[in-house]
C-alpha positions, 0 to 999 in steps of 0.5 A, spaced: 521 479 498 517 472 499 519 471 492 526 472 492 526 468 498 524 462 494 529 464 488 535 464 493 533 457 496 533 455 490 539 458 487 538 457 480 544 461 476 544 467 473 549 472 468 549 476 461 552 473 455 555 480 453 561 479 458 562 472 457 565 471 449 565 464 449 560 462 454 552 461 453 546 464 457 540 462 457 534 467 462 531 460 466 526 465 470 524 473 470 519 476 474 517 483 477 518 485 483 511 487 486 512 490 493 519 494 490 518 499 485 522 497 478 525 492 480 526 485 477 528 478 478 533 476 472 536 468 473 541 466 467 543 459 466 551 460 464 556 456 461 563 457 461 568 454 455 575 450 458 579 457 459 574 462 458 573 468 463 570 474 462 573 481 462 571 486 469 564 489 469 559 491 473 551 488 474 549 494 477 544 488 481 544 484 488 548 478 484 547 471 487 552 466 482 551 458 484 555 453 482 552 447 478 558 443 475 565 444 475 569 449 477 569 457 476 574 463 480 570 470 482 573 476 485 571 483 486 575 489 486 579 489 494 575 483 495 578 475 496 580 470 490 575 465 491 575 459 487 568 455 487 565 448 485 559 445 485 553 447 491 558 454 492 556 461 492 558 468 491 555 474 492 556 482 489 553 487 492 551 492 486 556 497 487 563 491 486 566 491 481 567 484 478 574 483 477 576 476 476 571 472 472 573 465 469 573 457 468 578 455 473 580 448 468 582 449 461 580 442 459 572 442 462 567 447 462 564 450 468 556 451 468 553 457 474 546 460 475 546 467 476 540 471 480 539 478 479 535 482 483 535 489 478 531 495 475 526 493 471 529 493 463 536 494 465 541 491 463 546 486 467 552 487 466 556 493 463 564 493 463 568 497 468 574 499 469 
């Protein structure tokens, strides 16, 4: 726990390249999570293309998602439409459903930290709906 307390103070950003066609990840940190059983700590560094969004998945993890440049829109399904900007945070829990997940400018690109706390070897994100 101490070491997600760390991460989170942090917040270093993290999401999987598979559900963002025309974005970029780059994996920042990995670890295990001692005192919990087959569970990791994933940190993805994302960069989303002017106009790009993703479709609507799920990360089946605790998701934490920090802003660093530009401007993103996320909701979850039955949750607020949240538009976020540089130092903002979301967070879905590991049962959401991420519905809305895009740059909000066409013309520059949005750049976001994404942390995961998930079963060791899983994958981040799988589509949903």
């Amino acid at each position: 726990m101490r070491v997600l307390k760390v991460l989170i103070a942090g917040m270093v950003l993290v999401v999987s390249a598979p559900a963002f066609s025309q974005s970029t990840a780059n994996a920042v940190f990995q670890t295990d999570v001692a005192d919990v059983t087959n569970q990791e700590i994933l940190v993805l560094e994302v960069n989303y293309a002017a106009g790009n969004d993703s479709p609507v998945h799920r990360h089946n993890a605790h998701t934490i998602v920090y802003v660093l440049e530009g401007s993103v829109i996320m909701q979850v399904a039955g949750g607020e439409l949240q538009t976020l900007g540089p130092g903002d945070v979301f967070y879905e829990t590991p049962s959401d459903i991420h519905s809305v997940s895009r740059n909000a400018s066409d013309t520059e690109p949005a750049k976001i930290l994404v942390f995961f706390l998930k079963e060791k070897d899983a994958a981040t994100t799988e589509p949903a709906g």
